[in-house]
KEROZA-928872 format. One line per 4 residues: number of its first residue (from 1); for each residue x, y, z of N, C-alpha, C. Coordinates in pm, whole numbers, plus 50000, padded with zeros to 5 digits. Layout:
REM residues N
NUM> X:Y:Z:X:Y:Z:X:Y:Z | ... .
REM end
This chain:
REM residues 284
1> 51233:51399:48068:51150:51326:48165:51209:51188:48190 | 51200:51130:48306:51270:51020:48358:51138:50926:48429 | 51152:50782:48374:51016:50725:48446:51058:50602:48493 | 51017:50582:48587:51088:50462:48662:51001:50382:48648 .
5> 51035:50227:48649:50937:50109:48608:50984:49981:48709 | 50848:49949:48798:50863:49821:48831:50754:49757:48863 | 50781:49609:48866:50682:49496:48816:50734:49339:48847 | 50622:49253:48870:50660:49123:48930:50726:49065:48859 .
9> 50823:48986:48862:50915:48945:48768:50937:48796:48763 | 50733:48772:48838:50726:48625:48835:50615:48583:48759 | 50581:48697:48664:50435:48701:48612:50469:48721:48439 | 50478:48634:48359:50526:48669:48219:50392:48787:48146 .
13> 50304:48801:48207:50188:48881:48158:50269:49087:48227 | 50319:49027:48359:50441:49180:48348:50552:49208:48297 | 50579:49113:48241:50727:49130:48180:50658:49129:48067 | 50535:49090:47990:50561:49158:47827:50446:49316:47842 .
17> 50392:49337:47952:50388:49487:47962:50462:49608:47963 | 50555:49532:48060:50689:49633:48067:50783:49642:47941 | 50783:49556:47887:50849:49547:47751:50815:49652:47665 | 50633:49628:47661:50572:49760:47569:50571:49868:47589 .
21> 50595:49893:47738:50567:50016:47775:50744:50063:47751 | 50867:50029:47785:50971:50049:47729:51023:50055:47609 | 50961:50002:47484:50933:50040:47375:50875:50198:47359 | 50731:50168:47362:50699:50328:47361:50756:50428:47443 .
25> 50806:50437:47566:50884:50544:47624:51020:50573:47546 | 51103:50467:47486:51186:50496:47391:51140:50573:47319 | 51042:50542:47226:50997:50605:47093:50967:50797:47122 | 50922:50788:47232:50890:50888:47286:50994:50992:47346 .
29> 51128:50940:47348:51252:51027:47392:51269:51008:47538 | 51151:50933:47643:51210:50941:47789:51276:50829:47834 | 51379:50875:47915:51468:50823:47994:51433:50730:48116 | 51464:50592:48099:51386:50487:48187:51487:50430:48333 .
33> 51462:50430:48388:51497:50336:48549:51421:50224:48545 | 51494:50144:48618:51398:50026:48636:51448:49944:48795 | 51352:49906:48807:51353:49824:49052:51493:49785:48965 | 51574:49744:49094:51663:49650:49103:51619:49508:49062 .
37> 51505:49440:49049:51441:49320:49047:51458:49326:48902 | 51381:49402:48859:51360:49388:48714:51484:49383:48631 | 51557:49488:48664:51709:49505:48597:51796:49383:48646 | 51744:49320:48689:51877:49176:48762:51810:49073:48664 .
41> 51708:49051:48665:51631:48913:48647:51618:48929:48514 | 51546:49041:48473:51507:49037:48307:51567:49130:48198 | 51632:49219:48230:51653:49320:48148:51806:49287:48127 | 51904:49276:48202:52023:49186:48164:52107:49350:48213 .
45> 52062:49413:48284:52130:49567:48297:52124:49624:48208 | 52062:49641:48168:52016:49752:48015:51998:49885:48021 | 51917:49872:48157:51881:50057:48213:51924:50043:48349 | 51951:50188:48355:52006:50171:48562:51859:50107:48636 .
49> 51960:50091:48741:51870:50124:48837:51760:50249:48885 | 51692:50198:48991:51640:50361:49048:51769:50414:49136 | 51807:50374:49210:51875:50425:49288:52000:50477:49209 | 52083:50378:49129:52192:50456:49078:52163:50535:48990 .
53> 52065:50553:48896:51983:50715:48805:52012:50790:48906 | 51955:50824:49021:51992:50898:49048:52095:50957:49194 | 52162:50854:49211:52325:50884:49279:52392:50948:49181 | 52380:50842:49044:52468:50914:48912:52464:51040:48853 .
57> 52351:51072:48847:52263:51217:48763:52250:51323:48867 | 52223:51295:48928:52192:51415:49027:52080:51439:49043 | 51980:51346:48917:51843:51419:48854:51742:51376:48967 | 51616:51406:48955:51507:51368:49050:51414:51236:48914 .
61> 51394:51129:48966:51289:51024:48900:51135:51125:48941 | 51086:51150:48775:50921:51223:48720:50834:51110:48808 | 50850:50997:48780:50708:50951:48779:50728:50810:48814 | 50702:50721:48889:50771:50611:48885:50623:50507:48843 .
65> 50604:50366:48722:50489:50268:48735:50509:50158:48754 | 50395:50134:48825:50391:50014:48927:50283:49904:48816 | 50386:49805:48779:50301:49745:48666:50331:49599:48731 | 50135:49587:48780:50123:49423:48876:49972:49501:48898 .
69> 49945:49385:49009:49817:49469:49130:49857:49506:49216 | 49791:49526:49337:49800:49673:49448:49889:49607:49517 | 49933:49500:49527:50068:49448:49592:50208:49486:49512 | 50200:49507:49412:50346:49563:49351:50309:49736:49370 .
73> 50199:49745:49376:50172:49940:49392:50232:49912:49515 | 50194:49853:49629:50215:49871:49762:50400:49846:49744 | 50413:49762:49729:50606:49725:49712:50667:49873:49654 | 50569:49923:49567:50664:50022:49506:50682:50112:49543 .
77> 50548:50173:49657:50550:50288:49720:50624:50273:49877 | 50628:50155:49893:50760:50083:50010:50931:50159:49973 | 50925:50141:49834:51079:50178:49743:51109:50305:49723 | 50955:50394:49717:50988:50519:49648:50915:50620:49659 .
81> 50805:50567:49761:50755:50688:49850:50837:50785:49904 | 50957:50755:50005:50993:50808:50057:51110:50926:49952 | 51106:50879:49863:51157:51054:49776:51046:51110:49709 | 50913:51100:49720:50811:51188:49684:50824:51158:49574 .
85> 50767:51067:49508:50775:51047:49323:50660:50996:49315 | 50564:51038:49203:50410:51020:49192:50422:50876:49132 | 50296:50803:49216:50313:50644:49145:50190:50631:49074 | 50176:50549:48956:50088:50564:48869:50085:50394:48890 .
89> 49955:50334:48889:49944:50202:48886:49845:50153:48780 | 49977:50046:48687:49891:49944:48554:49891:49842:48629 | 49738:49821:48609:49680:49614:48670:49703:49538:48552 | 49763:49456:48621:49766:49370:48520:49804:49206:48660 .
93> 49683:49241:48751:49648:49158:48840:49460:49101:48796 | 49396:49074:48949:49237:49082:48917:49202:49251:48977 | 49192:49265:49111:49118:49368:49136:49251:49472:49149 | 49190:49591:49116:49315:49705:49120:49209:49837:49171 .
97> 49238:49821:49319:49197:49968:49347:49284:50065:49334 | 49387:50004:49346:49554:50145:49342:49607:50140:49201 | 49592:50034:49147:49677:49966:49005:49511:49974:48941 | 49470:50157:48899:49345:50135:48793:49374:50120:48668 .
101> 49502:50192:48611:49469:50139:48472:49479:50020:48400 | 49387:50037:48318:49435:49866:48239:49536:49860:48136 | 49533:49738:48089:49659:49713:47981:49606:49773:47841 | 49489:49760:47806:49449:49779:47696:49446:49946:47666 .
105> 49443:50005:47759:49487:50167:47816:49609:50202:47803 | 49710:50132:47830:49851:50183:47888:49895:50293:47821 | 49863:50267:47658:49984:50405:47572:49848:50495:47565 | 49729:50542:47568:49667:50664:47604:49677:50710:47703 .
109> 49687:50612:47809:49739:50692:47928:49918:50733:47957 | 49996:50678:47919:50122:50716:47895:50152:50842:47825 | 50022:50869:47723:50069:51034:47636:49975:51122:47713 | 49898:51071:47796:49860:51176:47889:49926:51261:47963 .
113> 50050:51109:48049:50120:51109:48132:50277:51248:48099 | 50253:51205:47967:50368:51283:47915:50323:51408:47887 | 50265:51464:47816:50181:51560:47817:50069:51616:47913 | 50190:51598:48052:50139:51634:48201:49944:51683:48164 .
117> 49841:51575:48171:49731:51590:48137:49678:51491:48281 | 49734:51519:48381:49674:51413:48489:49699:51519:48611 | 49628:51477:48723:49631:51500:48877:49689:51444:48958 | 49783:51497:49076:49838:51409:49204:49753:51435:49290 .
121> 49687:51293:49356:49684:51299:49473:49759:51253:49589 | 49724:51312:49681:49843:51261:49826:49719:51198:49912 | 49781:51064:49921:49693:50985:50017:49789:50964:50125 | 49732:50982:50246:49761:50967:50376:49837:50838:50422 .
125> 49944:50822:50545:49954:50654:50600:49983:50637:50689 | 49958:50574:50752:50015:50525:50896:50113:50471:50928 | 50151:50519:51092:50295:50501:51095:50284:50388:51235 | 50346:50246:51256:50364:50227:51333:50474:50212:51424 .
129> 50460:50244:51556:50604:50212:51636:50622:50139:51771 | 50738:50124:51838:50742:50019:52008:50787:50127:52062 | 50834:50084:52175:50932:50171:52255:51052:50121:52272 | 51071:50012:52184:51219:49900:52186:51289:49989:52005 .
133> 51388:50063:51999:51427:50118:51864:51466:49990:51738 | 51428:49985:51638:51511:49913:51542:51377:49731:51581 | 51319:49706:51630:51219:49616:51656:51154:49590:51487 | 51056:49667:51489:50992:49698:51357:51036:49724:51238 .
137> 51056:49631:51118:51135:49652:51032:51090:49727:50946 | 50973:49738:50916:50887:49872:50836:50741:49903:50880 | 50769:50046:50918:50688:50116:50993:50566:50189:50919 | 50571:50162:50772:50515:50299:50714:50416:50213:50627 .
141> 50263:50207:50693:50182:50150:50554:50102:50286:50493 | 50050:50230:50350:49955:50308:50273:49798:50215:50315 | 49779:50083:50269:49699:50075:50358:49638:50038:50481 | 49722:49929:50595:49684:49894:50673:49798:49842:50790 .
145> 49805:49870:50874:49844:49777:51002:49754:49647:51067 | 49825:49547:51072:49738:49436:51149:49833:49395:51233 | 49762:49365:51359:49829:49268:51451:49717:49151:51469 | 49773:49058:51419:49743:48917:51402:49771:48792:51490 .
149> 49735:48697:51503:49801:48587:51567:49928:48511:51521 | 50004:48448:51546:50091:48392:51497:50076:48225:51426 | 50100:48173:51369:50073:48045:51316:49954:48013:51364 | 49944:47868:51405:49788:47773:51407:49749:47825:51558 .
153> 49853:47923:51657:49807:47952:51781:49641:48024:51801 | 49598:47981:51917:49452:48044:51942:49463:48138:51922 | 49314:48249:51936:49295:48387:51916:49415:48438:52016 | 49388:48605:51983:49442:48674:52097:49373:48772:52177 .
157> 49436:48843:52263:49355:48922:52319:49447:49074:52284 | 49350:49148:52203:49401:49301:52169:49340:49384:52259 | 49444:49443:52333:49409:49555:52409:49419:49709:52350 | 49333:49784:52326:49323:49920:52274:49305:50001:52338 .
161> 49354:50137:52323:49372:50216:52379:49383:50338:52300 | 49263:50422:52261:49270:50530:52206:49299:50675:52280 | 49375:50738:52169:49405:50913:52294:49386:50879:52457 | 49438:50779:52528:49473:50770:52622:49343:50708:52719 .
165> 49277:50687:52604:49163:50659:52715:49129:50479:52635 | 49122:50394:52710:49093:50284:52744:48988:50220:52634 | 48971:50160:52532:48906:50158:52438:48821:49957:52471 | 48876:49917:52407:48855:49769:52456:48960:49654:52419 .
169> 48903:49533:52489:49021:49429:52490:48926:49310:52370 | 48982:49307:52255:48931:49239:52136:48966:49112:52154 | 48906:49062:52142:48936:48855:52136:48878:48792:51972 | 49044:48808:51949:48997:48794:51791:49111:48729:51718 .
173> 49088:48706:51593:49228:48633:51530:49334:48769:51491 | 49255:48890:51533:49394:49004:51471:49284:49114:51488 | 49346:49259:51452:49292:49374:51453:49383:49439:51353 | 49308:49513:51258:49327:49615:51118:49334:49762:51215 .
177> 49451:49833:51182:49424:49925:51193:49458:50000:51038 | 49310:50050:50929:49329:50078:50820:49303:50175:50775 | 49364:50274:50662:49341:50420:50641:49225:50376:50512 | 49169:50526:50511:49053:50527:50399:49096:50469:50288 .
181> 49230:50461:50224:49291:50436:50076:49279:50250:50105 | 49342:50222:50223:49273:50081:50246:49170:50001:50293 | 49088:50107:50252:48963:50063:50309:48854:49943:50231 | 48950:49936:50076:48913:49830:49959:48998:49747:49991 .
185> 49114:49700:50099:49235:49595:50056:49127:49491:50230 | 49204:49444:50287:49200:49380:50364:49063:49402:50448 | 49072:49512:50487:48959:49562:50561:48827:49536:50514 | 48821:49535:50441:48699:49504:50339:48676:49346:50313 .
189> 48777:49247:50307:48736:49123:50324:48708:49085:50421 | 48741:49154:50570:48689:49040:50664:48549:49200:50741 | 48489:49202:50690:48381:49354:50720:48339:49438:50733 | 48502:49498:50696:48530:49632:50719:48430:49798:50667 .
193> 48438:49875:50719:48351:49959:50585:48440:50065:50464 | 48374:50102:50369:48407:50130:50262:48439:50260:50309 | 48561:50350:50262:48541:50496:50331:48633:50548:50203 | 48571:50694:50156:48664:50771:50057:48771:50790:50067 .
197> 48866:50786:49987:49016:50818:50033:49060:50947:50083 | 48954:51030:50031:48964:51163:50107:48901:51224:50294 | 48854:51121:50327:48814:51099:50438:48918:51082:50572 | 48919:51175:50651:49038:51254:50709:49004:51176:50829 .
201> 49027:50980:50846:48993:50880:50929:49078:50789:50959 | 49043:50705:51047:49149:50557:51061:49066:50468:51123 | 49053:50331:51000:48917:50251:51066:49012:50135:51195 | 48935:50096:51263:48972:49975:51320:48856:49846:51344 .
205> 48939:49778:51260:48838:49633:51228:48910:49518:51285 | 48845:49406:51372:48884:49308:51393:48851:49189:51326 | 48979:49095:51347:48950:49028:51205:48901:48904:51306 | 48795:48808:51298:48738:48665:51330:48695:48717:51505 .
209> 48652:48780:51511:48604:48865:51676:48543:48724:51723 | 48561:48705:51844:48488:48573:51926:48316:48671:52007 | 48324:48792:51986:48216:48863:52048:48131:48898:51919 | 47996:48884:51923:47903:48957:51838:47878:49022:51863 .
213> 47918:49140:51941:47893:49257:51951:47973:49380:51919 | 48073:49357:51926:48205:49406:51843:48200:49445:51710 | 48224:49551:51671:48181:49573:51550:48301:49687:51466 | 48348:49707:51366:48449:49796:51351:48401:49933:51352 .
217> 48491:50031:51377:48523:50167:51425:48591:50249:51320 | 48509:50354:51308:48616:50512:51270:48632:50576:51344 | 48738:50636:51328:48787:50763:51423:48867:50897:51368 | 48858:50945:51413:48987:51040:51342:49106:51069:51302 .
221> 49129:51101:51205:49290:51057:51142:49397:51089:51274 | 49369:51197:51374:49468:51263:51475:49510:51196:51557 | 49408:51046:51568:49398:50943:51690:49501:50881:51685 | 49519:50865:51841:49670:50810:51893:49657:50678:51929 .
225> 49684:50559:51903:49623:50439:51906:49733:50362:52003 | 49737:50310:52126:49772:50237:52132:49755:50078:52162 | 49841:49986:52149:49787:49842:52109:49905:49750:52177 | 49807:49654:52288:49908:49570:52343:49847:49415:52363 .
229> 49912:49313:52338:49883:49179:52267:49913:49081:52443 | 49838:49015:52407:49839:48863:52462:49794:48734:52434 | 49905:48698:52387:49876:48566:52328:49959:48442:52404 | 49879:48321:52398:49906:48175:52468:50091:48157:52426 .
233> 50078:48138:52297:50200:48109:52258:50330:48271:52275 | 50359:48357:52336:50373:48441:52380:50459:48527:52257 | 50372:48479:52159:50390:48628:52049:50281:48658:51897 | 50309:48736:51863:50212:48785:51738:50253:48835:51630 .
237> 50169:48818:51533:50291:48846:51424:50141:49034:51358 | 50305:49087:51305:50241:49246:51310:50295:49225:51137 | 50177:49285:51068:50184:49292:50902:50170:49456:50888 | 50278:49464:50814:50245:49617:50740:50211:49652:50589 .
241> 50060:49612:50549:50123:49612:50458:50119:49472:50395 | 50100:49415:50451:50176:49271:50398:50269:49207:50446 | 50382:49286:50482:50495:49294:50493:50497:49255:50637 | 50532:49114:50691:50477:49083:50829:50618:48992:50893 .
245> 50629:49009:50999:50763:48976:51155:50660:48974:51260 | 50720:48899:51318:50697:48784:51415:50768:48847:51545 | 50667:48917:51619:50677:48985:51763:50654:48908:51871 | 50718:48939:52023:50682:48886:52149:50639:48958:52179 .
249> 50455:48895:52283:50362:49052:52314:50388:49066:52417 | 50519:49086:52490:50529:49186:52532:50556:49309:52488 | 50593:49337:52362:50564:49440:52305:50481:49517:52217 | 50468:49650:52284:50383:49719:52270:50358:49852:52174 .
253> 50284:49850:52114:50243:49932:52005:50180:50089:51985 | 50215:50144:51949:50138:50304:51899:50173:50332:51757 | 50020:50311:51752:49987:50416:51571:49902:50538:51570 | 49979:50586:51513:49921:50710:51474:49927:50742:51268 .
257> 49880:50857:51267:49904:50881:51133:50011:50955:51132 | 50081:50889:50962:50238:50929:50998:50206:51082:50901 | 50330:51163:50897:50390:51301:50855:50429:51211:50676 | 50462:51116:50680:50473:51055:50478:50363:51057:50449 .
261> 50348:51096:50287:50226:51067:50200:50303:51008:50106 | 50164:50907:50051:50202:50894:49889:50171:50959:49807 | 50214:51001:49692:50140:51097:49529:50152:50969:49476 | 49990:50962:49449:49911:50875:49335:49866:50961:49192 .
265> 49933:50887:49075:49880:50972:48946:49750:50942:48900 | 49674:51073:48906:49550:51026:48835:49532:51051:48726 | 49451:50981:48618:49448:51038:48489:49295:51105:48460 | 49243:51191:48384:49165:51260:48368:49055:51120:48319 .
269> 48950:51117:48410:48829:51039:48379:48825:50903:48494 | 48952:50894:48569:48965:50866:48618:48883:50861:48832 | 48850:50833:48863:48798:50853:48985:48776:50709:49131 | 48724:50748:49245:48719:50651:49325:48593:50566:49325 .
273> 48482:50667:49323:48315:50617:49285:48348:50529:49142 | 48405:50538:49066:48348:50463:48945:48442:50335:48942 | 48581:50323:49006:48639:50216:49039:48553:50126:49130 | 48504:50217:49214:48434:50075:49280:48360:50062:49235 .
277> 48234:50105:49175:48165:50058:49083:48190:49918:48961 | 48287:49990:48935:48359:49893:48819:48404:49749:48897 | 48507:49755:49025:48504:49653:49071:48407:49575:49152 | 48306:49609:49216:48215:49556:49304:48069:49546:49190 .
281> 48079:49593:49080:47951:49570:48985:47839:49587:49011 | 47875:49750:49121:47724:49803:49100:47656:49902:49033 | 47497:49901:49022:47470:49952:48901:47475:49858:48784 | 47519:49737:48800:47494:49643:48635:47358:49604:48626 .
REM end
């Protein structure tokens, strides 16, 4: 078994996780990878890389962990989604809807992990694109697309356009377009609603709306979204993710849900109802 490991490498509370958890995977006989980040900065090249494990081996990376909060889950499934490798997320942030396990957990859940005693799920993501090629430097979120305003410039005006039919023109500081799995990240701080990850949807929430009447939207995962900007200062900046560039609106947008999934590891006792529970403290 081969387990790939990465983690902020600006946080000394992840670097002595990863430490432990590389200890016990030694002890245990499996074979470790580690981000390029980690292996540059802290480990001194000790273990390959992900990428050269496997240029070198030929082998496929088991399992890859994402040890931070849902921003290093999100970075990691940026790295390693795209070869289908189940990501398992340790918090060792504050809130962890993607990054559930804790630290005080790690090695019961690690001999779970090894003693294949867990579930994959495949959560859904969205794909965004222009009609200009090579524009968009990453197209692929797990949870959210936003088109936002750019610096201290006024609102903007989002024009929508669902399955071809004419939706509305939002006057707002930005618009979420977010899948059920992100329906706890962003979407949820500025009003978004809460939706199961198994919920076959795509919300759209605007973020600081100048209308009270405006209110966010579900729709169906199949929906063809398109999205075109006007702003004073004549551009907007588009986040994937986080992961955000600085567009001129004249260009124009379509999301849909993409053909990538992620595999998220679950561990037995594990679930979505009792995370939020646990994080939102209801029922205390």
């Amino acid at each position: 078994m081969t387990i790939a490991i990465f983690g902020n490498t600006l946080r000394s509370e992840t670097i002595r996780e990863v430490k432990h958890i590389i200890e016990f995977l030694q002890l245990r006989g499996v074979d470790i990878a580690l981000s390029q980040e980690l292996r540059n900065e802290v480990f001194s090249r000790e273990f390959p890389a992900v990428e050269d494990y496997i240029a070198q081996t030929g082998e496929a990376i088991d399992f890859a962990l994402s040890v931070g909060g849902d921003g290093t889950f999100l970075t990691t499934a940026s790295l390693v989604g795209h070869l289908d490798i189940p990501i398992l997320g340790i918090n060792c942030g504050h809130l962890g809807y993607l990054a559930e396990v804790q630290t005080n957990d790690i090695d019961a859940v690690l001999d779970q992990l090894i003693t294949n005693n867990y579930t994959i799920e495949q959560r859904r993501m969205l794909e965004v694109s222009c009609q200009q090629d090579g524009k968009i430097a990453s197209p692929y979120a797990l949870n959210e697309i936003a088109v936002l305003k750019s610096g201290l410039s006024s609102m903007i005006a989002v024009d929508v356009t669902l399955n071809g039919e004419f939706l509305h023109n939002y006057k707002a500081d930005g618009l979420l377009v977010a899948t059920p799995t992100g329906s706890t990240a962003y979407n949820l701080s500025v009003g978004g609603p809460l939706l199961d990850p198994h919920v076959n949807a795509i919300i759209l929430t605007p973020v600081a709306t100048h209308s009270l009447n405006i209110r966010p939207l579900v729709v169906l995962d199949d929906s063809k979204i398109d999205i075109k900007i006007s702003s004073r200062n004549g551009n907007f900046m588009l986040s994937v993710d986080g992961r955000s560039q600085v567009l001129n609106h004249d260009i124009q947008l379509h999301v849909e849900r993409s053909q990538r999934t992620i595999k998220l590891v679950r561990i037995q006792g594990q679930n979505f109802m009792q995370s939020l529970k646990d994080k939102l403290y209801w029922g205390k």
